[in-house]
C-alpha positions as CSV (number, residue, x, y, z in Angstrom):
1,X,4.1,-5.2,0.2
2,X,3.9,-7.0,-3.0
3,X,7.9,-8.0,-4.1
4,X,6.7,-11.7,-5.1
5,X,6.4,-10.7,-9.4
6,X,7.2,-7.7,-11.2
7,X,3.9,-5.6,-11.2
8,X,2.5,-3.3,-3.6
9,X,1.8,-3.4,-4.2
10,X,4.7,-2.3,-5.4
11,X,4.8,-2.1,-8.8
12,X,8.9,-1.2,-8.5
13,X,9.4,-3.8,-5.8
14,X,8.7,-7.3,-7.3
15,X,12.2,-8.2,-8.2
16,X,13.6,-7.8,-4.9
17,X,11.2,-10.4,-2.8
18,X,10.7,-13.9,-3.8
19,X,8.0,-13.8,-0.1
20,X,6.4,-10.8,0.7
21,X,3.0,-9.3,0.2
22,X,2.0,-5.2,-0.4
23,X,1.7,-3.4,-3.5
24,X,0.8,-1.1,-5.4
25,X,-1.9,1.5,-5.9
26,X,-8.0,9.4,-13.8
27,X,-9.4,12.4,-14.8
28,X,-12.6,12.3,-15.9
29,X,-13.6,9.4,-13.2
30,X,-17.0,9.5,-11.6
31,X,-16.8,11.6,-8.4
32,X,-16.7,9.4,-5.3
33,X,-19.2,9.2,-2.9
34,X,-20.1,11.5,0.1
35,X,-17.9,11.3,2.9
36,X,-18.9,8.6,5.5
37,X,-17.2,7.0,8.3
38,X,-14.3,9.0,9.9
39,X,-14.8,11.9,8.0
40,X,-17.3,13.7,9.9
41,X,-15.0,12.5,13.5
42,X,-12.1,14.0,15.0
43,X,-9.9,10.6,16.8
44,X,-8.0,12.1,20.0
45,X,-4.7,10.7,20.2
46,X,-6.0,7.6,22.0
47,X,-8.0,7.1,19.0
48,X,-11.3,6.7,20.5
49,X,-14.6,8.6,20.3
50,X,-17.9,8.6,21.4
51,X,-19.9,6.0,19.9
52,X,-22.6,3.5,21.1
53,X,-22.6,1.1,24.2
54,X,-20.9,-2.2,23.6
55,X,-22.5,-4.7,21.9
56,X,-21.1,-7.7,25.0
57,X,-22.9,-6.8,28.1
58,X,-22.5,-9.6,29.9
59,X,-21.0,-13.2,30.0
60,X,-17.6,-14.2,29.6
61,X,-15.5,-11.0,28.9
62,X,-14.0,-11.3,25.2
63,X,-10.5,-11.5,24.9
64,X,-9.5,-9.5,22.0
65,X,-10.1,-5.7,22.9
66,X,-11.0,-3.9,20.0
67,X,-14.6,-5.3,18.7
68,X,-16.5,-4.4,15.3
69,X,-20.1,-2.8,15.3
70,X,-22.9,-1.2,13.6
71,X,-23.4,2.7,14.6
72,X,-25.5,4.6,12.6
73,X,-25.9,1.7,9.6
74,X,-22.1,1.6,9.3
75,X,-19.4,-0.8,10.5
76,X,-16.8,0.5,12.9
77,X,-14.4,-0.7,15.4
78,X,-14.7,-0.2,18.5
79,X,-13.1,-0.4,21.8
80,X,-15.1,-3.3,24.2
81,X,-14.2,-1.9,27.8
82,X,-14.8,2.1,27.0
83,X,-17.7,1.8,24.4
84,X,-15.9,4.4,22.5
85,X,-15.6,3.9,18.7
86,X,-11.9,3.5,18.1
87,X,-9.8,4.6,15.2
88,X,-7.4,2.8,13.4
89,X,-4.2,4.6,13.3
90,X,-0.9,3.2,13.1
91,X,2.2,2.4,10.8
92,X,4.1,-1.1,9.4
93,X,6.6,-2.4,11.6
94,X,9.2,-4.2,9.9
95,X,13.5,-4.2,9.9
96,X,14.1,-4.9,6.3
97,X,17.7,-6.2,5.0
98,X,19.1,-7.1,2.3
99,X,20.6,-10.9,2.6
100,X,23.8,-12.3,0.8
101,X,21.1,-13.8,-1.8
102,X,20.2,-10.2,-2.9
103,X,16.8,-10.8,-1.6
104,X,15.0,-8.2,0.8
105,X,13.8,-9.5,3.9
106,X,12.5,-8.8,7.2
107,X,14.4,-9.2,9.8
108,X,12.1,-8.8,13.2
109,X,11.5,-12.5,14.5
110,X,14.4,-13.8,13.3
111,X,16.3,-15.6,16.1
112,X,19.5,-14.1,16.5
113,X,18.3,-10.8,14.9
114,X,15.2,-10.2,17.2
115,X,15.8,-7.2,19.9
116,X,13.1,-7.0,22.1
117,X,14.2,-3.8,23.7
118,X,14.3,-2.4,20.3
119,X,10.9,-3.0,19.2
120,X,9.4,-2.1,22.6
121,X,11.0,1.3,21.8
122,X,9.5,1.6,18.5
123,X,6.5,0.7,20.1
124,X,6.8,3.3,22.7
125,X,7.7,6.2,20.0
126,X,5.1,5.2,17.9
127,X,2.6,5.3,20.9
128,X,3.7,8.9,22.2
129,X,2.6,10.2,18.8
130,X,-0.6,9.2,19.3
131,X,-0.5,6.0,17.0
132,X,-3.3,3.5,18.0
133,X,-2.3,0.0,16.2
134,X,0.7,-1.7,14.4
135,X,0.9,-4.0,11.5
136,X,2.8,-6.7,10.9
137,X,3.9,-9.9,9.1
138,X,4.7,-13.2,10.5
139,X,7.2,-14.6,7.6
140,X,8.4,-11.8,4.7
141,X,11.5,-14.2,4.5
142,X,13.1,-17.2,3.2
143,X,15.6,-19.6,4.8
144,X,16.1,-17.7,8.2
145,X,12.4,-17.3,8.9
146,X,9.2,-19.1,10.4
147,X,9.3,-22.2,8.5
148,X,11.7,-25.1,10.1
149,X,13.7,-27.5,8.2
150,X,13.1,-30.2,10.8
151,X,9.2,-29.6,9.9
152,X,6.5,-27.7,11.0
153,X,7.7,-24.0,12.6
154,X,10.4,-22.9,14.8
155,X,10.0,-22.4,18.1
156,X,12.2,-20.0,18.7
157,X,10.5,-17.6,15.9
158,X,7.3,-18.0,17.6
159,X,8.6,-17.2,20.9
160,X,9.8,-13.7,19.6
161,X,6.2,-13.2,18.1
162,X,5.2,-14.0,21.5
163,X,7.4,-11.8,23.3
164,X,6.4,-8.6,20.3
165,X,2.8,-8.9,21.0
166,X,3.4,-9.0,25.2
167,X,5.3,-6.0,24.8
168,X,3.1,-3.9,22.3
169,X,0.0,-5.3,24.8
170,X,2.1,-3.4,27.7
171,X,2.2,-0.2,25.3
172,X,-0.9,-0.4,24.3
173,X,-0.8,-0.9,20.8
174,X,-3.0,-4.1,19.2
175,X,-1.4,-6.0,16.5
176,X,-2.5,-6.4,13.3
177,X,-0.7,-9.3,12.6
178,X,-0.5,-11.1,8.8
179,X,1.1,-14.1,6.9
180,X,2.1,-14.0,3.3
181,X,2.9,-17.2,1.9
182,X,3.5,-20.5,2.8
183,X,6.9,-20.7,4.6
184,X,9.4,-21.6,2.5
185,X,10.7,-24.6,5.3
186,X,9.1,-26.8,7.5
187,X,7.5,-29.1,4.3
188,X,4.7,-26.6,3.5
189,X,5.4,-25.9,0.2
190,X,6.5,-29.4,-1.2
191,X,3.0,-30.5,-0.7
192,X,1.2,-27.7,-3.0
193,X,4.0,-27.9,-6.1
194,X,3.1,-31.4,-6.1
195,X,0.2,-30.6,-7.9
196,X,0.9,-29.1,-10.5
197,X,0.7,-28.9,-13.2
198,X,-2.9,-30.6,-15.2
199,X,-5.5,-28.9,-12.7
200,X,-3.5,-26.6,-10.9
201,X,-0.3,-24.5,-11.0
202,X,1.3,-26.0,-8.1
203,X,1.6,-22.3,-6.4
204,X,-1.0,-19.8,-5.8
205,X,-3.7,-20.9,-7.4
206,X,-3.6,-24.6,-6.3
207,X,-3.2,-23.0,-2.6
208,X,-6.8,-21.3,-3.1
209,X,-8.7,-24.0,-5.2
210,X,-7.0,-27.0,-4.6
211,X,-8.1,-29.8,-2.0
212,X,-4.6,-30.2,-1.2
213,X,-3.7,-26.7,-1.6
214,X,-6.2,-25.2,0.9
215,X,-5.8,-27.7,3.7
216,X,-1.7,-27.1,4.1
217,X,-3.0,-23.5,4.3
218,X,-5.0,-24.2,6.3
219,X,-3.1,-26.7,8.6
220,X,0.1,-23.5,8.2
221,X,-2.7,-21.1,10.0
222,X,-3.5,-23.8,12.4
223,X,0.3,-24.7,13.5
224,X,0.7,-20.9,13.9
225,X,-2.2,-20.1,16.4
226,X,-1.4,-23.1,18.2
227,X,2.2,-22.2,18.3
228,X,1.5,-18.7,19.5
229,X,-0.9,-20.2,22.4
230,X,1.5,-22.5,23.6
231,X,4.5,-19.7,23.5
232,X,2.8,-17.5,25.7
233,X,1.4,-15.1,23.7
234,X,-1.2,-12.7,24.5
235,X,-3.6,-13.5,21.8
236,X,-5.7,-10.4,23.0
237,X,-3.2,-8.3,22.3
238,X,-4.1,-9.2,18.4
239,X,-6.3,-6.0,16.7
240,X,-7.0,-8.9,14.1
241,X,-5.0,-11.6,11.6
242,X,-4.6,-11.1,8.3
243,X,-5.3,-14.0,6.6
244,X,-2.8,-13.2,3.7
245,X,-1.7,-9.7,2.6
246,X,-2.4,-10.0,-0.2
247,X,-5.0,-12.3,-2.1
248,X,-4.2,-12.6,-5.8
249,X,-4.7,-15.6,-8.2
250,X,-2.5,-16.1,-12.0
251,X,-5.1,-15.6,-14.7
252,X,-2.9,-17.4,-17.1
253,X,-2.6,-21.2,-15.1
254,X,-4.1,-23.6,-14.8
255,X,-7.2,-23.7,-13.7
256,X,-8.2,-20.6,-15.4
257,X,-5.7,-21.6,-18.7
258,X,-8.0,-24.0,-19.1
259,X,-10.8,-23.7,-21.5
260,X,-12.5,-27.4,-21.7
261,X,-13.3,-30.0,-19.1
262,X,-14.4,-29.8,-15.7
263,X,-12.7,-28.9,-12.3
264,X,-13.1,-29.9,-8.9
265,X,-12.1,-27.3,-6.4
266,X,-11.9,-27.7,-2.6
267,X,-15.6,-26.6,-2.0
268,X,-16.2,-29.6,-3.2
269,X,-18.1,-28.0,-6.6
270,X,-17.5,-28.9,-9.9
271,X,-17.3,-25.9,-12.3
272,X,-17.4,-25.9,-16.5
273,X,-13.8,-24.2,-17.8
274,X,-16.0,-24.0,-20.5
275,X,-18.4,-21.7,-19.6
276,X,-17.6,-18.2,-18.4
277,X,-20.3,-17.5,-15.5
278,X,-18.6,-20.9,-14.2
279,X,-15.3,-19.7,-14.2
280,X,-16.3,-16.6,-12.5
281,X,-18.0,-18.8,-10.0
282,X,-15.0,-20.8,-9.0
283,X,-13.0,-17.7,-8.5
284,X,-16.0,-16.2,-6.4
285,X,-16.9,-19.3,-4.4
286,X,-13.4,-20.7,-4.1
287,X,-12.0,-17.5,-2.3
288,X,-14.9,-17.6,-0.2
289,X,-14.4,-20.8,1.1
290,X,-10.4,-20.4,1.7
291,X,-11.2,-17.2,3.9
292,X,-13.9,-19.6,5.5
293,X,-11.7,-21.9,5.8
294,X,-8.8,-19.8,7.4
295,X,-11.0,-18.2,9.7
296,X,-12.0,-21.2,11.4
297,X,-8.9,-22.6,11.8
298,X,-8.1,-19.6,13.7
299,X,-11.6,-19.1,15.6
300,X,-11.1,-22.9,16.7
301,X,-8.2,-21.5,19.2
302,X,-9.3,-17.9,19.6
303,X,-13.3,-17.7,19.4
304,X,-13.5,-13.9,19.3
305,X,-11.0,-13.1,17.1
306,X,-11.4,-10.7,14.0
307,X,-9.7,-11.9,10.7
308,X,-8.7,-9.8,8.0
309,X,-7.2,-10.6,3.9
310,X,-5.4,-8.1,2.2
311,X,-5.2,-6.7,-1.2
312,X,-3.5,-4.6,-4.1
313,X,-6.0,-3.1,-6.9
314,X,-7.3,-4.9,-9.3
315,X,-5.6,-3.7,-12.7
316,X,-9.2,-2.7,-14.4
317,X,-10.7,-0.8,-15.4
318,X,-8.2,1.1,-14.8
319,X,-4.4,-0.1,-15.9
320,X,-1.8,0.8,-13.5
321,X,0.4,-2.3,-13.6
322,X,1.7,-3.8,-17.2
323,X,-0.6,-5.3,-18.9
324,X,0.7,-8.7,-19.1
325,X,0.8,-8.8,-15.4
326,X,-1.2,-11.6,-14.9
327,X,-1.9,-11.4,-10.6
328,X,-6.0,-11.3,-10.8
329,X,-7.2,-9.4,-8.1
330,X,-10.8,-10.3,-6.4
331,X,-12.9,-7.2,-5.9
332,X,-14.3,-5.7,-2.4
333,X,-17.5,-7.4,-3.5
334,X,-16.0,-10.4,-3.4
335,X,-15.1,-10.3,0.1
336,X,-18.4,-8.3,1.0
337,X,-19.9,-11.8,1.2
338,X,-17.1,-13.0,2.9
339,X,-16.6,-14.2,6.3
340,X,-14.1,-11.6,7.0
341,X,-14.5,-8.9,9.2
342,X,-12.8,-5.8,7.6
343,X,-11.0,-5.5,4.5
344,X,-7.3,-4.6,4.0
345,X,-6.4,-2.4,0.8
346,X,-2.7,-0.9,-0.4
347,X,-3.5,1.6,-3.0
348,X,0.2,3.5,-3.3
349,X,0.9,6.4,-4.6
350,X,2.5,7.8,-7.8
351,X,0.7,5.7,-10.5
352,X,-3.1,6.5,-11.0
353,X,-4.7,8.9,-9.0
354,X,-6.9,7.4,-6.0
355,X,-10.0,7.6,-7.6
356,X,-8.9,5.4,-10.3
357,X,-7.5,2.8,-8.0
358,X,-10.8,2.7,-5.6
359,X,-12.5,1.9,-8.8
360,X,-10.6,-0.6,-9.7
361,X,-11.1,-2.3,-5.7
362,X,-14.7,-1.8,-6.6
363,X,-15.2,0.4,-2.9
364,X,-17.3,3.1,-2.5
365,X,-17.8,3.6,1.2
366,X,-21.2,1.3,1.3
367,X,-19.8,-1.7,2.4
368,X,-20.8,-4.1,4.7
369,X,-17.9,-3.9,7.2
370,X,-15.1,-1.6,7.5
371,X,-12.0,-0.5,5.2
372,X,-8.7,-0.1,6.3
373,X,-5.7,1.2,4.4
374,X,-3.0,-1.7,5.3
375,X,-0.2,-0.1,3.2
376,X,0.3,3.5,1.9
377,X,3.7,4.6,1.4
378,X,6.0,7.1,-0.1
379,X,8.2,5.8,-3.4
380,X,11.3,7.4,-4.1
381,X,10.3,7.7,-7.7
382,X,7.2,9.7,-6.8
383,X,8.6,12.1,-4.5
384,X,11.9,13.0,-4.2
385,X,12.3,13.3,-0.1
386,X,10.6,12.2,2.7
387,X,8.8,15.6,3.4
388,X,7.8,15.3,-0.1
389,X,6.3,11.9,0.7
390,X,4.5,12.8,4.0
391,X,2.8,15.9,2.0
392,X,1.6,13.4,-0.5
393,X,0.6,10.7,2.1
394,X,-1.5,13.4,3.7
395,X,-3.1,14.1,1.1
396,X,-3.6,10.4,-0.1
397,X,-5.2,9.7,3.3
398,X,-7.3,12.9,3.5
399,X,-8.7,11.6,-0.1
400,X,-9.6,8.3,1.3
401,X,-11.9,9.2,3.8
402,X,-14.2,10.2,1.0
403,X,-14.4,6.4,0.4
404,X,-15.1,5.6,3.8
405,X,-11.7,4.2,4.7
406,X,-12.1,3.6,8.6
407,X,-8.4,3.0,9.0
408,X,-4.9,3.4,8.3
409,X,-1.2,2.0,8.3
410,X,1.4,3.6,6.5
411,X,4.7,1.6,4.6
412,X,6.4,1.6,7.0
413,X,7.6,3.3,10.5
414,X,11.1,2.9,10.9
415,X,15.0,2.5,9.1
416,X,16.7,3.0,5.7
417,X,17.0,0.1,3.9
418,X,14.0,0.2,2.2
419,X,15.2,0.9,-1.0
420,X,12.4,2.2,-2.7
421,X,10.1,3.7,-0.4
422,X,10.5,6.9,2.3
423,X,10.3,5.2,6.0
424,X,8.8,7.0,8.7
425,X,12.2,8.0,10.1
426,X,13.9,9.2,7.3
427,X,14.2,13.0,7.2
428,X,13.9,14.0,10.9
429,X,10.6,11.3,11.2
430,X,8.4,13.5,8.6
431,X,6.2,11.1,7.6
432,X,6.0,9.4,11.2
433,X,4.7,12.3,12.6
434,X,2.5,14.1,9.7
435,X,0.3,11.1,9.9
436,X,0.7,11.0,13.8
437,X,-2.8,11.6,15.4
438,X,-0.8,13.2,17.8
439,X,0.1,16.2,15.2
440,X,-3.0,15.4,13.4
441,X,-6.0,14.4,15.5
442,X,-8.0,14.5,12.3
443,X,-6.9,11.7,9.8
444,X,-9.8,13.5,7.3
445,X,-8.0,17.2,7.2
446,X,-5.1,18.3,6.3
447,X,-2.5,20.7,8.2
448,X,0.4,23.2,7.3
449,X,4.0,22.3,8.5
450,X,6.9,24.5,7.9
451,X,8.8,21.6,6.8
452,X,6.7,20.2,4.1
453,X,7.0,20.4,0.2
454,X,4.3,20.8,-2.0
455,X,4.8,20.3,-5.8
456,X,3.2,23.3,-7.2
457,X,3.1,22.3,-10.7
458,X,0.2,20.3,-9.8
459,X,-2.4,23.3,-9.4
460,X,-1.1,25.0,-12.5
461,X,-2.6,25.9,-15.6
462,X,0.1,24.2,-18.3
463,X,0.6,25.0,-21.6
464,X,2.9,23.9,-24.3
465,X,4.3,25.3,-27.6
466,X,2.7,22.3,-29.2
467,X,1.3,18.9,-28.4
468,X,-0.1,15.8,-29.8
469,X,-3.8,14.6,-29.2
470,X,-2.9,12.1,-26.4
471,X,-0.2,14.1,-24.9
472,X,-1.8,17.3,-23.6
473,X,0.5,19.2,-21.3
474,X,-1.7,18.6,-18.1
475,X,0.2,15.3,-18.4
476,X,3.7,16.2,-17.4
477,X,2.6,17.8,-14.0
478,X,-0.4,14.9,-13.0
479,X,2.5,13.0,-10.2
480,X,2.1,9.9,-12.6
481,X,5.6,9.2,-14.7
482,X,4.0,6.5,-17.2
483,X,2.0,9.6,-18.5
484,X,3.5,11.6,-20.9
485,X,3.5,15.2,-22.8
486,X,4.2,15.3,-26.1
487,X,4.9,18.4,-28.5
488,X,5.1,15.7,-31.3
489,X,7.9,17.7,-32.6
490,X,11.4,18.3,-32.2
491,X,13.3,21.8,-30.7
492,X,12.8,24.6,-30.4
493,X,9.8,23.7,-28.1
494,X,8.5,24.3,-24.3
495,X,6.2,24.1,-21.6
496,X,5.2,26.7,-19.2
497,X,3.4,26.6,-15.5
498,X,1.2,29.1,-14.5
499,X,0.8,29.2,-10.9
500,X,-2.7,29.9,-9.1
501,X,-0.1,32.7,-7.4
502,X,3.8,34.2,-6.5
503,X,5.0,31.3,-5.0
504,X,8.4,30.6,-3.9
505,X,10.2,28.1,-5.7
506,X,13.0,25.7,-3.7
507,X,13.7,23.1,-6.6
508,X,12.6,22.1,-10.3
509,X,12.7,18.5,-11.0
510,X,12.3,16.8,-15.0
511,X,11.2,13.6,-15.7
512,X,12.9,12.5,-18.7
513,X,10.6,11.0,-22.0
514,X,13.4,10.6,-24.6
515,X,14.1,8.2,-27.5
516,X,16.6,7.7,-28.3
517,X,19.2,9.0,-26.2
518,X,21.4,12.0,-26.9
519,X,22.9,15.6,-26.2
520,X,19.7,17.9,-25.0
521,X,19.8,21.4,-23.5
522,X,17.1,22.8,-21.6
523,X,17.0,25.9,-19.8
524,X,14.7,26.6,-16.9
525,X,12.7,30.6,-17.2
526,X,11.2,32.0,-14.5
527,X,9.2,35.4,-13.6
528,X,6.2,37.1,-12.4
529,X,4.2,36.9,-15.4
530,X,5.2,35.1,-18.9
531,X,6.1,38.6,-20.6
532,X,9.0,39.1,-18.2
533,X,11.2,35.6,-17.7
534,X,14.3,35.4,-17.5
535,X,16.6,31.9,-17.4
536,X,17.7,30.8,-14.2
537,X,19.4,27.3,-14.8
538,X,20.2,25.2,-17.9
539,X,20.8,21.8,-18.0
540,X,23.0,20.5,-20.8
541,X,24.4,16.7,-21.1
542,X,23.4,13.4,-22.5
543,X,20.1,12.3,-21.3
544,X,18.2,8.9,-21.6
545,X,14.5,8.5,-21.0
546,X,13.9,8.1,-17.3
547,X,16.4,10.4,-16.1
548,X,15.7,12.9,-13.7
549,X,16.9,16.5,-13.4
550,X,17.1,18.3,-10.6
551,X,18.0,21.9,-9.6
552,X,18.5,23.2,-6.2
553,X,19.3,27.3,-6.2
554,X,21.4,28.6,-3.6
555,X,18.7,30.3,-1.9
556,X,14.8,29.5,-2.7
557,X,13.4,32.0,-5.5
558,X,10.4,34.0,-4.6
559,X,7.3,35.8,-6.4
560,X,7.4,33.1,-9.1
561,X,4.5,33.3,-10.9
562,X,5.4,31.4,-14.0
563,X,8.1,28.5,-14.9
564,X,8.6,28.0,-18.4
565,X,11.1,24.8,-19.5
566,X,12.5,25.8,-22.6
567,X,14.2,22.1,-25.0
568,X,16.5,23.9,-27.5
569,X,18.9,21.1,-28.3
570,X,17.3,17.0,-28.5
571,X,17.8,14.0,-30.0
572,X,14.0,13.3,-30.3
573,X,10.6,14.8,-30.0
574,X,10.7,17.2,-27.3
575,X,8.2,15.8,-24.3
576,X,8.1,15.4,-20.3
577,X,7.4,12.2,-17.8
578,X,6.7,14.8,-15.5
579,X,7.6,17.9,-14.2
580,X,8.0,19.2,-10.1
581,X,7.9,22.7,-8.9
582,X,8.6,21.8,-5.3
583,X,7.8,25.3,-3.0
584,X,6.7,25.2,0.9
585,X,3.3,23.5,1.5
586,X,0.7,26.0,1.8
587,X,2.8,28.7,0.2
């Protein structure tokens, strides 16, 4: 999950982490295209279906399990004993702490923190709901992590990785398994700042397109296998390695600040700064070659392996990150003519609807090889409890399928010190087990719990005393706080929800838009029709923009047909981030 800049992938998350990878993720889009992939197939719980007969018939057995094939003109994995297409079901596994440097990190390999039992239980629980796969990262962490001061990496680290993957082999469960960054230790990193800064930025950019850069990635990836190999590890037990989790590039360094002159990248090609089909080249050709590049270094030591990259969304055409965030993004199409073998996306939640963000990845359920949703999580600022957050993640992954998506891992499966994000356990395991194949064998179709929230503002027809041209009211209830209505005028004014029926209403929550800050009284109307409200709750205080309101009644109100918020005292314009009207999913 992205934590590296402020904006995943995590547009709220880049402050904390210094090392980590995941991030982030449109009315009036074009519709996507027609289902394809998983959703025409119900997984069982072992996440296998019927499917072709293996492509390896004979020969040396492979080592690695799970396989990728055509069926029917499209990529999918599947499993190489049974035959049986297989499904990609499972959740992030990481034990995430905050360190006495204020950074986040994660805690699984460490030596000293590692707890072998403990993750074998996970793995069990996660099995026994039906989860096929786990995902993982090798080094979200700083000084107490993969890198060694002496040089080169710890021994100790790899043995844990060793003894994770022999113990989610014995469950069952193949590892996705991904690195981040460079290692902070082991004299990784003091080899790519030195060159910076004429040609290169010294960081991210030179890692890609440098000579220099790319080999000590490259050399990182080839000290890792190794290490693995010769700590034991069951490299079979790999689903596949991610070869970063996130690719990304700064638009604004060097090579791309420059606008003059030539450039020599570690393809060996010279490209114009000058001209602009060159420079779209570099980024094209040179990304291409470092996924080469990575791949064999891991292919050398495990032939049959399938590699992976990871990425956030691009932040056009569609803006969902600030605009002066300059990460650059490669499209899908970029790594169509890869040598990967899947792709890894982590469209999130609570900024721009899906459709927007699978525009902006540039998938559309044709490609060449298979899709997987790496990350998906719940944010804290988009829903306000985990069983808000597993009714949105259901419905995020249901949405995906449209696109093809032939896999899924959710952000993540266990603890509570994830500080922006719902966990899997929080709330009685919610989320854990609403994406469960076990409670859902389809991951394409929804199902009722009784313990669920829906926010029902979101299929109402809204309306407003007044609004402004680029504030219609449709904007306070579209799950996207950045979006805004605006009456464009000050109190008296309102906004009112008509519900598609009598609903029963178990909490109202307000989204602050405010400027500047002040005394503000609004009172909160509810009835069976808008001729016969009456007010329920008012909220009176000093408010700031960004503040949330919430109201819990005693007892849940029922036959609500309408919900009218009614602004009679404000220091500004009366408007609305957003607005919730959380009631029981599938009221």
């Amino acid at each position: 999950m992205e934590r590296r800049l402020p904006p995943s992938g995590r547009l709220r998350r880049g402050a904390a982490l210094l090392v980590a990878a995941a991030l982030f993720g449109g009315c009036g889009l074009p519709a996507p295209p027609p289902a394809s992939g998983p959703a025409t197939a119900t997984a069982p719980a072992d996440g296998t279906s019927p499917g072709a007969s293996p492509v390896v018939t004979g020969g040396t057995p492979p080592t690695h399990r799970i396989g990728i094939r055509k069926a029917r003109g499209t990529a999918e994995f599947f499993d190489r004993a049974s035959g049986a297409r297989f499904v990609v079901r499972g959740a992030n596994d990481h034990h995430l702490a905050v360190g006495p440097d204020g950074l986040v990190a994660d805690r699984t390999f460490a030596p000293g923190s590692y707890d072998g039992a403990a993750a074998e239980a996970d793995l069990r629980a996660m099995r026994e709901l039906g989860y096929t796969a786990v995902r993982t990262a090798l080094d979200i962490c700083q000084d107490d992590c993969i890198g060694d001061p002496a040089g080169g990496l710890r021994s100790a680290y790899l043995a844990n990785v060793a003894d994770f993957l022999r113990r989610a082999e014995a469950v069952g469960l193949p590892v996705l398994l991904e690195t981040n960054d460079l290692p902070k230790l082991g004299g990784y990193v003091p080899r790519v700042e030195a060159t910076c800064c004429g040609t290169f930025d010294g960081y991210m950019n030179s890692q890609y397109f440098s000579p220099v850069g790319l080999a000590v990635y490259r050399e990182y990836w080839t000290d890792v296998i190794h290490g693995l190999r010769d700590a034991g590890a069951p490299l079979g037990a790999i689903l596949a390695y991610g070869l970063r989790g996130e690719v990304w590039y700064f638009a604004d360094k060097p090579p791309f600040s420059l606008t003059s002159g030539v450039v020599t990248t570690a393809n060996g090609r010279t490209y114009d700064m000058a001209n602009r089909n060159d420079r779209s080249r570099m980024v094209t050709d040179g990304i291409r070659f470092w996924l080469a590049e990575m791949r064999k270094a891991i292919l050398a030591v495990d032939p049959d392996a399938l590699v992976t990259a990871g990425v956030f969304a691009p932040n056009t055409p569609n803006r969902w990150r600030p605009a002066n965030d300059t990460r650059t993004v490669p499209v899908a199409g970029v790594f169509d003519g890869s040598d990967i073998d899947f792709l890894d996306i982590h469209p999130y939640p609570g900024y721009v609807p899906l459709a927007a963000l699978m525009q902006n990845f540039g998938v559309t359920g044709k490609e060449k090889f298979p899709v997987v949703m790496g990350e998906y999580g719940a944010f804290k600022f988009a829903f306000d409890s985990p069983a808000a957050g597993a009714s949105g993640l259901m419905s995020w992954q249901v949405a995906s399928c449209r696109y093809g998506v032939d896999g899924w891992f959710h952000w993540h499966y266990q603890g509570t010190d994830d500080q922006e994000v719902w966990t899997g356990t929080e709330g009685d395991g919610v989320i854990n087990a609403v994406l469960s194949p076990r409670e859902r064998p389809d991951p394409c179709r929804t199902k009722s719990f009784p313990f669920l929230e829906e926010d029902l503002a979101r299929g109402a027809t809204v309306r407003a005393s007044r609004s402004t041209s680029d504030g219609r009211p449709r904007l306070a209830a579209d799950g996207i706080a950045d979006t805004i209505w605006q009456s464009g005028a000050g109190p008296t004014q309102w906004i009112e929800f008509d519900l598609p029926a009598r609903s029963t209403l178990r909490s109202v929550r307000l989204t602050v838009a405010q400027y500047p800050n002040g005394s503000t009284r609004h009172v909160v109307l509810v009835g069976p029709s808008a001729e016969s409200l009456r007010a329920v709750h008012t909220f009176s205080g000093t408010t700031r923009d960004g503040n949330v309101l919430t109201w819990t009644p005693s007892s849940p109100l029922t036959g609500v047909r309408v919900v009218r918020i009614l602004t009679t005292r404000s220091s500004s314009f009366v408007a609305w981030r957003e607005i919730a009207l959380i009631g029981p999913s599938g009221d």
